[in-house]
Structure formats: C-alpha cells, structure tokens
C-alpha positions as CSV (number, residue, x, y, z in Angstrom):
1,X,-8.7,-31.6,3.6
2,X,-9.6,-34.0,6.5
3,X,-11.5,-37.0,5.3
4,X,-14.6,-37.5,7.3
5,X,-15.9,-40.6,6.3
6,X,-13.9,-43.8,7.6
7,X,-12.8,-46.8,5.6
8,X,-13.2,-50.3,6.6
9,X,-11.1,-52.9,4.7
10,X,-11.6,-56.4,4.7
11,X,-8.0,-57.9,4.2
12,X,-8.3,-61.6,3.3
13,X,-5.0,-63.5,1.2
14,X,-4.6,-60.5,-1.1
15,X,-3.7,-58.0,1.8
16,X,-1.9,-59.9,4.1
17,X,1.1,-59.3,3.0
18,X,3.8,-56.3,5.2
19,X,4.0,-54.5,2.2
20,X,0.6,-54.3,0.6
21,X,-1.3,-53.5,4.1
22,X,1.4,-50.7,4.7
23,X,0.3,-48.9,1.1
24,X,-3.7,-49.6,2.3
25,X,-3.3,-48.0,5.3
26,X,-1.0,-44.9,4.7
27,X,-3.8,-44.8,1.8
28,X,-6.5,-44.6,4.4
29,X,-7.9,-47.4,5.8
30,X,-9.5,-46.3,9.4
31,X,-10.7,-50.0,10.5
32,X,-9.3,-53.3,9.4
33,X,-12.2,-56.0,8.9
34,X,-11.8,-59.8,9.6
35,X,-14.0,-61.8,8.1
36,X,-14.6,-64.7,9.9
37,X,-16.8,-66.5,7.3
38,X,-13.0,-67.5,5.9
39,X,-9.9,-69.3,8.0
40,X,-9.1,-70.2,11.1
41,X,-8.5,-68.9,14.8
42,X,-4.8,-68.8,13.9
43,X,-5.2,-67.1,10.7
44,X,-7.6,-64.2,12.5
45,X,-4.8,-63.7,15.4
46,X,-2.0,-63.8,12.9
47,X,-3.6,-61.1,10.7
48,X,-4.9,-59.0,13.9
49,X,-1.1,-58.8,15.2
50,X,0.3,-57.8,11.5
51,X,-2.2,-55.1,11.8
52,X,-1.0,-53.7,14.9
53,X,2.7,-54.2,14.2
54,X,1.5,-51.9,10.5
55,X,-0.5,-49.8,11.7
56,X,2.8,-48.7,14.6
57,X,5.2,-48.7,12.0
58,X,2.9,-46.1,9.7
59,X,2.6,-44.3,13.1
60,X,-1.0,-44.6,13.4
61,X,-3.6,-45.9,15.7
62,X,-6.3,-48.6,13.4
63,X,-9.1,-50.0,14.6
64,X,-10.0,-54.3,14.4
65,X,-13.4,-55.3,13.7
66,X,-14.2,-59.2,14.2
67,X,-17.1,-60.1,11.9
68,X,-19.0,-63.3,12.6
69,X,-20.1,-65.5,10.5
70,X,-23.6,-66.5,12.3
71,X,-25.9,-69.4,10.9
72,X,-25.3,-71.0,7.9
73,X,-28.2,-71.6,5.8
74,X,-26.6,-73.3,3.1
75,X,-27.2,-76.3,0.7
76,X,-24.6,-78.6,0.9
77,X,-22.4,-80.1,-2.0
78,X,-22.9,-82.2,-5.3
79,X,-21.3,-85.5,-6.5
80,X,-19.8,-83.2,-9.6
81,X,-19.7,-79.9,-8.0
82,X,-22.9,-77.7,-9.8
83,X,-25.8,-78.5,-11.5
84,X,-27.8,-76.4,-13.8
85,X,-31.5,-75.8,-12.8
86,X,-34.3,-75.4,-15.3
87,X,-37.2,-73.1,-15.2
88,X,-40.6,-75.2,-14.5
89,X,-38.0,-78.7,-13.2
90,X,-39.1,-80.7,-9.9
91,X,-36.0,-79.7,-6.9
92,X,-36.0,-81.4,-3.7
93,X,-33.8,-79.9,-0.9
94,X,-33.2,-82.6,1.3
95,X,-31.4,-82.2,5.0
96,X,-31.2,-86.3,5.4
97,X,-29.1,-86.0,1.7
98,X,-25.3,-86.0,1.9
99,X,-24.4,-85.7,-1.5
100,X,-26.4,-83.9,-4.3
101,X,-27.6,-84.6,-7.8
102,X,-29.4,-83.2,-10.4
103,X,-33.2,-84.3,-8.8
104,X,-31.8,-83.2,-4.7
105,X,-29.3,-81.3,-3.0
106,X,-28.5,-81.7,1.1
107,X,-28.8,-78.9,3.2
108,X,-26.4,-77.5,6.3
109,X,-28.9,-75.8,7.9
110,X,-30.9,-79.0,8.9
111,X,-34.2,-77.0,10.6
112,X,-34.9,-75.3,7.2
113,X,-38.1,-78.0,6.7
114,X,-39.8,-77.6,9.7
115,X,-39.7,-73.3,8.7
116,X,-41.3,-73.9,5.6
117,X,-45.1,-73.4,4.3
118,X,-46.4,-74.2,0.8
119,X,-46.0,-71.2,-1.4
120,X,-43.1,-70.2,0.4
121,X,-40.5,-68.3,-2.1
122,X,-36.8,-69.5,-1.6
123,X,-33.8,-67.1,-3.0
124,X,-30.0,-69.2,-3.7
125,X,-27.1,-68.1,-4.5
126,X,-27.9,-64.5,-3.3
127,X,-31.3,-64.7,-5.3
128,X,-29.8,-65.9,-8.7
129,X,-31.7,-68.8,-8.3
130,X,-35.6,-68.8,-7.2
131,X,-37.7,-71.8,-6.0
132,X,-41.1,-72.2,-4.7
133,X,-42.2,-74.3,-2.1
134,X,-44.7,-77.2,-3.3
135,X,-44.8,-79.5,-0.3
136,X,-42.5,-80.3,2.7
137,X,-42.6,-84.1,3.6
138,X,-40.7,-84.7,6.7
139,X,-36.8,-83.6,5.7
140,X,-37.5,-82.9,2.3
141,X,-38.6,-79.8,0.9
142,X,-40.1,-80.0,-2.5
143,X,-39.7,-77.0,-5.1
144,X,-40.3,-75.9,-8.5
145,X,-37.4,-74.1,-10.5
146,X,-39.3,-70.6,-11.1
147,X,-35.8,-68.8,-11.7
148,X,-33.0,-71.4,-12.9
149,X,-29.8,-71.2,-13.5
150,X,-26.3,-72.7,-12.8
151,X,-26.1,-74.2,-8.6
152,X,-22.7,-74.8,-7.4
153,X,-21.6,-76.2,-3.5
154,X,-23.1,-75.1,0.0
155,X,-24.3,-71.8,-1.6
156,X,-26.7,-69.4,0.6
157,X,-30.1,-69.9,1.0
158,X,-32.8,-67.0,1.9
159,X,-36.6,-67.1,2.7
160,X,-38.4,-64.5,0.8
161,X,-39.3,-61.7,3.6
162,X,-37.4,-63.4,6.0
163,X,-38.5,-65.3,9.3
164,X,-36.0,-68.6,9.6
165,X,-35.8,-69.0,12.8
166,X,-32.0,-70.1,13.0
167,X,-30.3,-67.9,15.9
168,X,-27.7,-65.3,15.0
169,X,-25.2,-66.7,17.3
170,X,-24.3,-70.1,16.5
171,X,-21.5,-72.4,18.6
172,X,-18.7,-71.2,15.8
173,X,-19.4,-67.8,16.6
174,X,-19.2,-68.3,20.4
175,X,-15.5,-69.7,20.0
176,X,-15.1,-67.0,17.6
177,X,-15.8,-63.9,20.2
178,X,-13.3,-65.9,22.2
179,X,-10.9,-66.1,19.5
180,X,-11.2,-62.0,19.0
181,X,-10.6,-61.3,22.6
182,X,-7.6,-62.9,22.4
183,X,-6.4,-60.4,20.6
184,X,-8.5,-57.4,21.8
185,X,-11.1,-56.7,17.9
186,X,-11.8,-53.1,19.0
187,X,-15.3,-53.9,17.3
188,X,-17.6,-57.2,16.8
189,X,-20.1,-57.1,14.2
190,X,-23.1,-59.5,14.8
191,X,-24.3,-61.6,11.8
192,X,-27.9,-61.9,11.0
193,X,-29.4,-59.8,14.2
194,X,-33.2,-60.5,14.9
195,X,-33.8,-58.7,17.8
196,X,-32.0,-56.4,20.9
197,X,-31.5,-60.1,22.8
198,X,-29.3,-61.4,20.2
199,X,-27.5,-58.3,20.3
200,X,-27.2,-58.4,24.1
201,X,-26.4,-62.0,24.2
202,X,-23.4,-61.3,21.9
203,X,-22.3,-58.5,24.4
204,X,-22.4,-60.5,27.1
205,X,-20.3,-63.2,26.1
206,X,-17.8,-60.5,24.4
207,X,-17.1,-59.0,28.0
208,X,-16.7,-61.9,29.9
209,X,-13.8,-63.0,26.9
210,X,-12.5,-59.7,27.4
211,X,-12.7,-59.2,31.1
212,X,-9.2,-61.0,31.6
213,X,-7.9,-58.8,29.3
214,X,-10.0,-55.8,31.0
215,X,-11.5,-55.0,27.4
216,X,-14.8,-54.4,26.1
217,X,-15.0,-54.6,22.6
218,X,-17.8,-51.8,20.5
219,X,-20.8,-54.5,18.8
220,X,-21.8,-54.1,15.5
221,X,-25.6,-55.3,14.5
222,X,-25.4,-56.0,11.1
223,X,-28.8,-55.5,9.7
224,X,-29.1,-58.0,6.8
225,X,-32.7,-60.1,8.0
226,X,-35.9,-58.6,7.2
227,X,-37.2,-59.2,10.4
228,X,-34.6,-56.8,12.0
229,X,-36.1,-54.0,10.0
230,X,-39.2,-53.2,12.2
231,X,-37.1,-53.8,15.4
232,X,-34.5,-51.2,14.3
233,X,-34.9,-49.0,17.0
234,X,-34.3,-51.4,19.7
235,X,-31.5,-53.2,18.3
236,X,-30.0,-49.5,17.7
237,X,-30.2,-49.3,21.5
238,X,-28.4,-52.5,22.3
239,X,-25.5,-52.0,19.7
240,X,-22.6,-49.6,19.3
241,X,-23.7,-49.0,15.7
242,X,-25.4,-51.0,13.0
243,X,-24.4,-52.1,9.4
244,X,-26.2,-51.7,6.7
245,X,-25.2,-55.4,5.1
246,X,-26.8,-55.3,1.5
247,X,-26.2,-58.3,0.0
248,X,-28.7,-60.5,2.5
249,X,-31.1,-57.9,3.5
250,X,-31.5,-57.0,-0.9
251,X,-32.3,-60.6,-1.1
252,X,-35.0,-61.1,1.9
253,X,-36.9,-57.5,1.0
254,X,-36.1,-57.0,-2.9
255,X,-33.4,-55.1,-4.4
256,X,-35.8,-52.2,-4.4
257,X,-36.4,-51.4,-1.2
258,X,-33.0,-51.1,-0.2
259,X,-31.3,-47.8,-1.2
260,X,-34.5,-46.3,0.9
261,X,-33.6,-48.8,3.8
262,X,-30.5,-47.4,4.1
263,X,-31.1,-43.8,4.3
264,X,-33.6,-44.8,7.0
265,X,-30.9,-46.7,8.7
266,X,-28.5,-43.6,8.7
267,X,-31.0,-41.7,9.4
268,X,-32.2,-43.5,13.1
269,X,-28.7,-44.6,13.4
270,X,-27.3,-41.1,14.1
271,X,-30.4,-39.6,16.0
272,X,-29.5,-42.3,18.1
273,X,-26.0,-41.9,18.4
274,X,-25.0,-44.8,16.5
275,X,-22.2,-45.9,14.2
276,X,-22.8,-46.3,10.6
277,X,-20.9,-48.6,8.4
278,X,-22.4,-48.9,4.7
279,X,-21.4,-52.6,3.2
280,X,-21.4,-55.3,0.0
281,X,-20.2,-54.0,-3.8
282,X,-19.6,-50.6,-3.1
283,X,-16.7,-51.0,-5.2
284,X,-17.2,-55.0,-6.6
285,X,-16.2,-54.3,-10.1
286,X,-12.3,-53.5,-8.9
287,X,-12.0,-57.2,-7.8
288,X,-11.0,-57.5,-11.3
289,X,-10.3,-53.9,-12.9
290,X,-8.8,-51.0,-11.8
291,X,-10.9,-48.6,-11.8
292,X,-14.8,-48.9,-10.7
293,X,-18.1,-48.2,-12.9
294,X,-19.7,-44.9,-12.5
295,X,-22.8,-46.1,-10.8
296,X,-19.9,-47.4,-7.9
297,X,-19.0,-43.7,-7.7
298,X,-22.2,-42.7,-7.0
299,X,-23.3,-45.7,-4.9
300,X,-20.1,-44.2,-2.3
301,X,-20.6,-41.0,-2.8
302,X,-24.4,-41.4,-1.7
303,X,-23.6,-42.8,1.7
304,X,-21.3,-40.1,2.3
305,X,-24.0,-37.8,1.6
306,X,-26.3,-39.9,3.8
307,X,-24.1,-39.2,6.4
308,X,-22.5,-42.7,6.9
309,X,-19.7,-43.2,9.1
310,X,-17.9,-45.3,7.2
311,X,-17.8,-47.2,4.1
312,X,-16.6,-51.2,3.9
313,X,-14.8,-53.5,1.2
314,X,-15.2,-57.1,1.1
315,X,-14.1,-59.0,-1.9
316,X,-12.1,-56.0,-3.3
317,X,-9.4,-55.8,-0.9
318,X,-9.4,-59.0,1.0
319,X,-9.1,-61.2,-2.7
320,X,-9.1,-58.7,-5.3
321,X,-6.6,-57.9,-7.9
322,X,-6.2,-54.0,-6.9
323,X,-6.5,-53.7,-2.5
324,X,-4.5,-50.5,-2.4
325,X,-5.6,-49.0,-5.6
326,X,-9.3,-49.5,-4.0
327,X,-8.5,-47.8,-1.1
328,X,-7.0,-45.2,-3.0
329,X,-10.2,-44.5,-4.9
330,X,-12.6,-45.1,-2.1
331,X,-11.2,-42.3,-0.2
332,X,-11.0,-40.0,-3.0
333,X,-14.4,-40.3,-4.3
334,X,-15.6,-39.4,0.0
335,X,-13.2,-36.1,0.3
336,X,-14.9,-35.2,-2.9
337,X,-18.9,-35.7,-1.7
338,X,-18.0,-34.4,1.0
339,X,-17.0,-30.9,-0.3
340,X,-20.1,-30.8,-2.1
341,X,-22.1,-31.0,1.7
342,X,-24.2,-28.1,2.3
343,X,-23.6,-27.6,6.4
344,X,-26.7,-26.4,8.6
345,X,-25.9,-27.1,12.1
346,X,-28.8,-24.7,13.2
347,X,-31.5,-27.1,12.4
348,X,-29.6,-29.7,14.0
349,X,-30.5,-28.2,17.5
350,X,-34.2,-27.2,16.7
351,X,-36.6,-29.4,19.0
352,X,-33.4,-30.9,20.9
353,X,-33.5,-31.3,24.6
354,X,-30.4,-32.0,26.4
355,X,-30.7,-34.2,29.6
356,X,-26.8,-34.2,30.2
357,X,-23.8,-31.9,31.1
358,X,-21.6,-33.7,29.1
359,X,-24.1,-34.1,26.0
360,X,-24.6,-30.1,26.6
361,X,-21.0,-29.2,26.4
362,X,-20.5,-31.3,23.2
363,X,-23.4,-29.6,21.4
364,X,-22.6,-26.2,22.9
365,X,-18.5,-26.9,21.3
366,X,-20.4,-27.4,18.1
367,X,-22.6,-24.6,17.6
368,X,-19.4,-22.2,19.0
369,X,-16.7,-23.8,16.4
370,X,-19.5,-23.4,13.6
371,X,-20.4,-19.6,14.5
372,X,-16.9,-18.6,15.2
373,X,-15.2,-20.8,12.3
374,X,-12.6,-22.2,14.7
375,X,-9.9,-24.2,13.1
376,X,-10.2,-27.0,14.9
377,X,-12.4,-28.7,17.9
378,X,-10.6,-30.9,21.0
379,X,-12.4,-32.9,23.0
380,X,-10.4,-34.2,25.8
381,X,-11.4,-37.5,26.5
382,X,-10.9,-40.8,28.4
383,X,-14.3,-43.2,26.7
384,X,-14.4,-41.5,23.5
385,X,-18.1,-40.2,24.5
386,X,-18.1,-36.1,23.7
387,X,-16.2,-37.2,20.3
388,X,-19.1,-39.5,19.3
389,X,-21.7,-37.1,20.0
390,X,-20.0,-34.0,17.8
391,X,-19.8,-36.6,15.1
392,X,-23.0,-37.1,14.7
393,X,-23.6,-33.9,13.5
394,X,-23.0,-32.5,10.1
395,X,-19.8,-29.5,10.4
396,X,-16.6,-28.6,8.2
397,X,-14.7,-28.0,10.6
398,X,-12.1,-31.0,11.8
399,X,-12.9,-33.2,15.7
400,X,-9.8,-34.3,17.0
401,X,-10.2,-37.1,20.3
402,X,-7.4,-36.4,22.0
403,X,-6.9,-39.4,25.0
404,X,-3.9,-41.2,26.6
405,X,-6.0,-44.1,25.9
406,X,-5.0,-46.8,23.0
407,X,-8.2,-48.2,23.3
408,X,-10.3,-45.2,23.0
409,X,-7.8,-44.2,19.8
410,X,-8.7,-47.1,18.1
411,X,-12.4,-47.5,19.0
412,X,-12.5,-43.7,17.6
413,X,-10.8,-43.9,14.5
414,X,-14.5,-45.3,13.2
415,X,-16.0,-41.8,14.2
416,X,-16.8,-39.8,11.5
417,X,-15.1,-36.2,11.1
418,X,-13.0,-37.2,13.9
419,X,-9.2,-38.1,14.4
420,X,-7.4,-39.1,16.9
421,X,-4.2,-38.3,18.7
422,X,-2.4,-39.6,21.5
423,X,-2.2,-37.5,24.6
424,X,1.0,-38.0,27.3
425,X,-0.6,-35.5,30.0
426,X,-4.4,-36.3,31.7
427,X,-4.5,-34.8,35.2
428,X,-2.3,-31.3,35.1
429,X,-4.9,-29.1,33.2
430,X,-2.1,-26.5,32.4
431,X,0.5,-29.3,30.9
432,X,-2.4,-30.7,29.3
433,X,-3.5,-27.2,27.4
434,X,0.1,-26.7,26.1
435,X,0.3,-30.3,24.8
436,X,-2.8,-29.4,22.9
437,X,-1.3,-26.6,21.4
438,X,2.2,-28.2,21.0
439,X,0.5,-31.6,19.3
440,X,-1.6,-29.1,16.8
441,X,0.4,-26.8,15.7
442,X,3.6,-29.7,15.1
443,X,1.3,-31.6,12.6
444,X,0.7,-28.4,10.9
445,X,-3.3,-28.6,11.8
446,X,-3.1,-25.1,13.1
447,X,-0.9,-21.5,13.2
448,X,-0.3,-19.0,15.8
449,X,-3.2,-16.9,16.5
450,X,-5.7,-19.4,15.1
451,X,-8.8,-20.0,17.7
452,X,-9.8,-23.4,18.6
453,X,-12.3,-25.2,20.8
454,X,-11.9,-27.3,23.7
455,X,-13.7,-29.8,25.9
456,X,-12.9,-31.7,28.8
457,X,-13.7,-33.1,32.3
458,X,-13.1,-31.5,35.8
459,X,-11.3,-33.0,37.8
460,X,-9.1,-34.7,34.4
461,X,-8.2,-37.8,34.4
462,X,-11.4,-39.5,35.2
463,X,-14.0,-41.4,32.3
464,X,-17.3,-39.6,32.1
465,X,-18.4,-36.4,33.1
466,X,-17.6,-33.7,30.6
467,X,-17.9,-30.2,31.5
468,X,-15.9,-27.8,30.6
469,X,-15.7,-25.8,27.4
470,X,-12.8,-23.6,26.3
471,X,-12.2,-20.8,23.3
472,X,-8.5,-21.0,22.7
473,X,-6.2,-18.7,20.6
474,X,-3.0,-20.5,20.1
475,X,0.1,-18.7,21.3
476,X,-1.9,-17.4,24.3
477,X,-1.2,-18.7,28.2
C-alpha cells in the first residue's frame, strides 16, 4: 500500500551521517527538516548537499525545508548555570542584567518590559515554570514564583495569550533565507507568524535570494502565537501551507485547547488548498527508547485521520538515540490509520463551485477514478498545481505527479496521497502517453488491461492551464 501521509524529519548530529540518512529515507522520510534554531550557515549547506547526494543515490527525489528560528524571547544565563525557583519567592527579570542569580536573571529579548502589564502571566521553559507580573520599573520586570521549579540558561519565555510584539523575522533569519537559497530549501517555514504581512515579507525576501538561482521556494507559516489564531484565514492565503507548531502555541492558549486547534487548522488548511504539517512530540518518548507510548500512537494516528499532510520529528531524529527506528514506526502507525479511513468523495463536491478549467478537470479526474475504481490517477504537470488540488481530497486510490521538473518532484513529495515520478517527454502528447504507461507498469504500479486516469495541459509543455482529461486502459494505443 501507498503511504499517504508524508514524513518530515528533522536530522540534526544524530542523522547526519551517509549511512544513517540512507536507512531514514529508504524508510520513508518525504521532506528533510533543517532546523535553524541549531548551527551554522556551513553546517545547513553541508547537510542540505548530503541530502541531495542520498536522496540520488536511494533513487529518489526528497524535499528541503529551512525552518527559521525567528525572535528569541529568552532569559539569558546564570553565574552557575540553573537556579531553583520557589513557589510564593520575589523574581526579577532584568534586560540591563548580564549574568543571573538566584534574586534576577537577564533577558535576550531586551523589549519584553515595555510589553508587560501588572497581572500579566509569564510561561518558562515551555510553561514548566509560571510567574506573575507584580510591577515593571524601567528594565526590570518584577514577578512572583506562582509555579517553581528548576531554571537553567537562555530558556524560552511566553506571555500567557500571547501579544509580544517581537517581529517574526528577525536580522538572523534574514541571513538565514539567504543561507537556504544558496542551496535551493524546496520549503521555508516562518517562525512565530502574526499576521499575512509577516508571511509576505518572508516571501519576498525568499524570491529575490532565489531569483539568481531562478527558484521560489514553497513558505511555511508555522502557527505557534496565539495571536495567529484569529488571523488564520489570512495567513492561510499568503502561505503555501501552515504548521501546526505545538509546543509554543500549547503554552500561549493552554494545553487544552490545542488538539481542537488542530483539527480546525486541518480543517481550513485543506478547504483552502493548503499544506498540512502536524509538529512537537509526536513521537518524544523514542529520543530515548525504542519504541513510543501508546498515547504517541494515537497522537499520529489522529492527524492522519485529521487529514494532515504530513507528520514532523524534531528531537527524535535530529538527536535521538533511535532516527531510523522512528521513521520506521512513524510510517507504520500512518499506512495503518489510513486503512481504517472511511472514503466519501461525494460530499466533497456538495456546495462546491468551480471558477477554473484546470480546478474543474482535477475534481472531475477524482470523482471518475473514485466511480470507476481506476488503479491509478496521472496528472501531467509542470507547477505541481492539479496534484495539490486532488490531494486535498480524501480517495484510496494512488496520485502520481508526473513532471520533467526536479523542482516540482521535490516541492510535491509533501503532497499527500501523491508521488512523484520523473518524466523525460513534455511536448509530444503520444511519446508522452506511452512513457506513462511504460513508467507505470515497470514499477509494478499497474498491469495490462488496468484503467487509469489522466490529466494534463494543451498545448504540453507549458506551466498552468490544465485541461484535458483522459480514461486509459493500459496496453491500448
């Protein structure tokens, strides 16, 4: 069975190794993730060019995403490295302090004071630790330990609800889009999104770093600030796709709203005709052992049946104990969920109105493959476009993008339900048809006299404008 649901690994020190990201991707990683939170330039272009010389030698086309690290709201450090906070004791975080104690800690983030009110609740250490605000005095902030606990060096800092007004793209994260065109990140996933400008501002300065390499990279708003939650639909319209980042956005609205959150997310993401990547501990307890909990099981499975795209490591592959074996798993546990999906493509359609040929043919390829029970459906394609819109709807039966296009293999290999192969022809409509038959039936994807469905664009050749459709028995002329 065709997996649908993609896998996005981070790889960090304990996957950067030949050997051990050969075994993760022949296991079935879709997109490679580079954190840049960690290393430098060098390391990122290093890693992104062992991933393209892997992902040749295993014969397959994988996918780059560049994730920035946006602001930092951090503490900084103390003279012996962590302190342990008291419930009820007197904190002051102070941006004028340059080493901490046990009464003050510096901060990194330096405009923190001047966002702060009296009563304010403030989550460190990804809400392990909870302080409330007593008074602000210039650059000191003065709290009261109401959760305590043990606070080590420049750990995070979050505003209950949200609203600091740090920007999401910060001077590091500038160079860093730079740094990822130099090697072409198929994808770039914004940190800390507030609104569609941030998302267009990133954009921007992605294309003109890629325009002397004539590539425009797919961006990625990661949704992780409360504030981006009532601006969803418009930063859904000025991104490629969204992820839904746990770990910040649990700790600005509460742990409990988030398993709704995401559903919604899905949910908006692929009536838009978004990308969907689900993110943080969906597998955190293999860092260390080698086979997850139950309740990580189920936390996977669920996006899958939320109709994710994808599904991200962090911490398990990039410094964990057990990258491949992770993998491994991941994609196990989504071919199950996935054979448990009840399919009803009908409804899909109900209230729909299309406004383009192309959109037309790809929903019209759909609803044929699902009433005919086609083996396979084609869409011929130079952007990737018809692809992404079959995806977004729920059928069993496999979408292969076939494109001479690298770029467009890569970009698609996030897609769900859809894979990708490489095709020679893109003009002569007959050598093309035979290709598709000679490329399906050599990887064993189909047998004489099975029917498939085809898309593609008249004249070929040219990017945009789907709209032509195609029942096909192979063997025939």
């Amino acid at each position: 069975m065709q997996r649908a649901t993609k896998i996005v690994a981070t790889i960090g020190p304990a996957s950067s190794d030949i050997d051990t990201l050969t075994r993760m991707i022949r296991a079935g990683v879709d997109v490679v993730r580079l954190n840049f939170s960690h290393g430098k330039a060098q390391d990122h272009i290093d890693r992104a060019n062992l991933v393209r010389q892997v992902a040749a030698s295993c014969g397959r086309e994988v996918a780059i995403m560049a994730d920035l690290q946006g602001p930092k709201i951090r503490i900084g450090k103390f003279e012996l490295g962590k302190i342990q906070l008291v419930n009820g004791a007197k904190f002051i975080l102070d941006a004028a302090c340059e080493l901490g104690n046990q009464e003050q800690v510096g901060l990194d983030y330096k405009e923190l004071p001047r966002d702060l009110k009296v009563g304010d609740v403030l989550l460190l250490n990804d809400g392990l630790i909870v302080l409330t605000t007593d008074k602000v005095i210039g650059s000191q902030i003065h709290t009261t330990v109401k959760i305590g606990g043990e606070l080590s060096n420049n750990k995070g800092i979050n505003r209950l609800g949200g609203g600091l007004s740090a920007p999401a793209l910060t001077a590091k994260d500038m160079e860093d889009i730079k740094t990822a065109m130099s090697f072409q990140a198929d994808y770039v996933a914004v940190s800390f999104p507030k609104s569609a400008t941030d998302m267009m501002m990133a954009r921007q300065l992605a294309n003109i770093a890629g325009d002397v390499y004539q590539h425009k990279p797919q961006m990625i708003a990661k949704i992780e600030r409360a504030e981006a939650i009532p601006a969803l639909q418009e930063i859904l319209d000025a991104s490629d796709g969204i992820m839904v980042a746990r770990g910040d956005l649990a700790v600005e609205v509460g742990n409990a709203a988030v398993p709704a959150l995401q559903k919604r997310m899905i949910r908006m993401a692929r009536a838009s005709n978004k990308l969907t990547i689900t993110a943080t501990q969906m597998m955190e307890s293999m860092i260390v052992n080698a086979v997850p909990t139950r309740a990580e099981v189920s936390d996977v499975a669920n996006a899958v049946l939320d109709g994710t795209d994808a599904v991200m490591t962090s911490a398990e592959t990039a410094s964990g104990k057990y990258p491949v074996e992770t993998v491994e798993t991941m994609a196990a546990i989504c071919i199950e969920a996935e054979t448990s999906e009840d399919f009803k493509l009908d409804a899909d359609f109900l209230n729909v109105t299309f406004t383009r040929i192309d959109q037309s043919i790809a929903y019209g390829a759909l609803f044929t493959a699902y009433h005919l029970r086609v083996k396979a459906i084609v869409a011929l394609t130079e952007s990737g476009s018809t692809a992404l819109w079959m995806s977004r709807h729920n059928i069993d039966i496999p979408i292969f993008a076939m494109t001479p296009s690298v770029a467009t293999q890569r970009k698609a290999s996030l897609y769900r339900n859809v894979s990708t192969l490489e095709l020679r022809h893109s003009t002569d409509r007959e050598a093309v048809m035979k290709e598709v038959q000679d490329l399906l039936l050599a990887k064993g994807i189909v047998r004489k006299g099975d029917m498939i469905v085809v898309t593609w664009g008249e004249p070929m050749g040219q990017v945009g404008g789907t709209n032509a459709l195609k029942i096909m028995k192979i063997g025939d002329n």
